[in-house]
C-alpha positions, -999 to +999 in steps of 0.1 A: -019+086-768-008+117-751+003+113-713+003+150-707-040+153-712-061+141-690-062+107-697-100+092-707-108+058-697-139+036-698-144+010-674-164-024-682-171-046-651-184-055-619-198-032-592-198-048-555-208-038-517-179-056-493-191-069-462-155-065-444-145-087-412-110-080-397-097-115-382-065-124-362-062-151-394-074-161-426-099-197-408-089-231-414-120-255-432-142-258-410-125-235-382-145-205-362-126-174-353-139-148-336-133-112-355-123-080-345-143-059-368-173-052-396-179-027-422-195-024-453-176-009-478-181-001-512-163-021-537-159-042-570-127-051-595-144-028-617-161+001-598-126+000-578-105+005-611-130+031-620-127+051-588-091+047-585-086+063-619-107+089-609-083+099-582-050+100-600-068+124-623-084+105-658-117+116-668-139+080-659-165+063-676-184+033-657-204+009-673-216-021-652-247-033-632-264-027-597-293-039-579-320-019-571-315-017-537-298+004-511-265-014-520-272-004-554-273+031-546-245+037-518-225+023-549-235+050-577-234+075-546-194+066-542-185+069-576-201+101-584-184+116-554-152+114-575-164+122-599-170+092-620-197+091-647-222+067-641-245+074-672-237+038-682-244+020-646-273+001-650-302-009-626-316-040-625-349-046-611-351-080-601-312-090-589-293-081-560-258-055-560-235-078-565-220-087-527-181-099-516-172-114-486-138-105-469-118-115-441-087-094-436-060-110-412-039-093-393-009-094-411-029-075-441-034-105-461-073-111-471-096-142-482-126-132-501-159-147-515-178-128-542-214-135-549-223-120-587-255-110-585-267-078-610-228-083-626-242-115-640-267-091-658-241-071-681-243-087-715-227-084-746-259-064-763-253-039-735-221-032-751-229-020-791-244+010-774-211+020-758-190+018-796-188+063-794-180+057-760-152+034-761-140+047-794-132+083-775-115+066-751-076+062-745-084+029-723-107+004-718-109-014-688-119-050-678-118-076-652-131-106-651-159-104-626-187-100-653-195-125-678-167-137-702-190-131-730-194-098-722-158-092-719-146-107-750-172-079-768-162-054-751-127-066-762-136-069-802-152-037-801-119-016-788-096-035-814-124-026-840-119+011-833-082+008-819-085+016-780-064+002-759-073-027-739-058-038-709-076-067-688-067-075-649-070-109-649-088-110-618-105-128-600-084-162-605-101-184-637-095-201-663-096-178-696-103-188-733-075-176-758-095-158-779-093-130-749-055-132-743-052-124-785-079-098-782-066-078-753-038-055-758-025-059-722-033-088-697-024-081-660-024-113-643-008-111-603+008-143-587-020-167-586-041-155-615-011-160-633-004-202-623-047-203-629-039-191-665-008-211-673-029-242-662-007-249-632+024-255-652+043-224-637+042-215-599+048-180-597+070-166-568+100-151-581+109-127-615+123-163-632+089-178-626+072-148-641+088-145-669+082-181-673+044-174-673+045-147-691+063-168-721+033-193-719+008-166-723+024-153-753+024-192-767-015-188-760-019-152-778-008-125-755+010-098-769+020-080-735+016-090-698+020-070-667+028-093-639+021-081-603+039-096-581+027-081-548+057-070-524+089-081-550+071-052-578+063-056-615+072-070-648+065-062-677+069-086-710+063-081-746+094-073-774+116-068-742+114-076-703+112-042-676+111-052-643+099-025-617+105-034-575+080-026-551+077+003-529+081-003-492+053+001-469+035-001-438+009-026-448-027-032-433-053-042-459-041-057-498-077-051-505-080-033-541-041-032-541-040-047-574-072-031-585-051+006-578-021-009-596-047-019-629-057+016-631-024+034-627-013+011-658-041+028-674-036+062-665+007+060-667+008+040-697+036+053-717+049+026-739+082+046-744+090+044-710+071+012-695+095+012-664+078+047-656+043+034-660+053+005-633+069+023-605+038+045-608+014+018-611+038+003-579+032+032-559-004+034-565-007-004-552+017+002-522-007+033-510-035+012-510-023-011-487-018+019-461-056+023-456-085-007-448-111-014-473-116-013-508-124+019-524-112+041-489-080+032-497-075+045-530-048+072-533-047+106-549-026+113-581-007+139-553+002+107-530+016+088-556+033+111-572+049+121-537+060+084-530+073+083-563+096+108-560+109+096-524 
């Protein structure tokens, strides 16, 4: 796979609207805080990944769900602005665009709440038509915000015709092995990563990560990308790289680890994996300079900028 080209990656997943409130602090159970601010804000693990490899520069393919509804269409609207194809976005006439709900505190942390809706719609038989697609691509893309069946065939499909699969294990669940073997790369961050080991592991340092990262491979995995927020990246397989974070001002983590997925994608040089973290480590870091989701994705020219500073 060529890292000079334009890098061509297909996206399977989730397409969401956020319904943003900025709050002072994440609330306690059963607490009421009154917010500073509300936007709505296009979003999704999936349509983020999509639109943030757009913007450092792949050529995108995004295959997921929406609503038919004005949600629905601000969403296709956003993607296509960068230049994302769409041809594979389907409508669906009867459930909603899938919705999140997020507080961000002040101190740029967030809580959110994600209601399914039309991502519950994309099934496995929606993915035989895509085996062209996926075979002409250098990456596929996944999350887990869609249906786990759906996943796991979009999986068997790109180790049928040898495309490389990487999977942010995100949101936080519980996973069946059979996706750890099939995947190529799983990119679990912090608490993704204890949900996966079962709880055995708490993950807050590189010794704890690596400590995953070994139980994962026990359960299938061949690689793992561990995100591990301000501390950086590490990277397990036949050897250990370690990447450390860039420093920023933070105000929003929104889609931070959603930037970092698709930098993986769109750096991923196996001869030189601690290149293809710092990038993917920049690309996170920049999206916790802007609020929202998708807003805050960078440009290949931003990254590249901090990279080099």
């Amino acid at each position: 796979m060529s890292i000079t080209e334009q890098r061509r990656i297909v996206v399977i997943g989730s397409a969401n609207i956020d319904l943003v409130m900025r709050v002072p602090r994440c609330p306690k159970p059963g607490e009421s805080l009154m917010g500073h601010s509300f936007m709505t804000v296009t979003g999704g693990k999936g349509a983020n990944q999509a639109l943030a490899a757009a913007r450092l520069g792949a050529q995108v393919h995004f295959c997921g769900c929406v609503g038919d509804d004005d949600f629905g269409q601000q969403q296709r609207a956003s993607l296509e602005a960068d230049g994302v194809d769409v041809t594979r976005l389907k409508i669906h006439s009867t459930e909603a665009t899938g919705t999140a709900m997020i507080m961000v505190a002040d101190s740029g942390q967030n809580s959110i709440v994600v209601t399914p809706g039309a991502n519950a719609a994309l099934l496995p038989e929606d993915i035989a038509p895509m085996q062209s697609l996926i075979a002409g691509a250098d990456v596929l893309l996944l999350q887990l915000e869609i249906p786990m069946e759906t996943t796991i065939a979009a999986l068997k499909m790109a180790r049928e015709v040898g495309t490389l699969s990487i999977v942010d294990a995100g949101p936080a669940q519980q996973v069946p092995d059979e996706l750890l073997k099939l995947c190529d790369v799983i990119s679990p961050n912090e608490t993704e990563a204890q949900t996966l080991c079962h709880g055995a592991v708490t993950v807050n340092d590189l010794e704890t990560a690596g400590q995953a990262a070994a139980l994962l491979m026990n359960r299938g995995a061949t690689k793992a990308v561990m995100k591990l927020g301000s501390l950086g990246s590490l990277y397990v397989g036949k050897e250990q790289c370690f990447a450390p974070a860039y420093t920023v001002d933070a105000v929003d983590t929104t889609a931070a680890g959603d930037a970092f997925t698709a930098a993986l994608a769109v750096y991923w040089n196996p001869d030189d994996i601690k290149s293809t973290l710092s990038m993917a480590n920049a690309t996170g870091a920049l999206a916790c300079t802007v609020a929202g989701a998708q807003p805050s994705l960078p440009t290949r020219e931003a990254v590249e900028q901090l990279s080099q500073s």
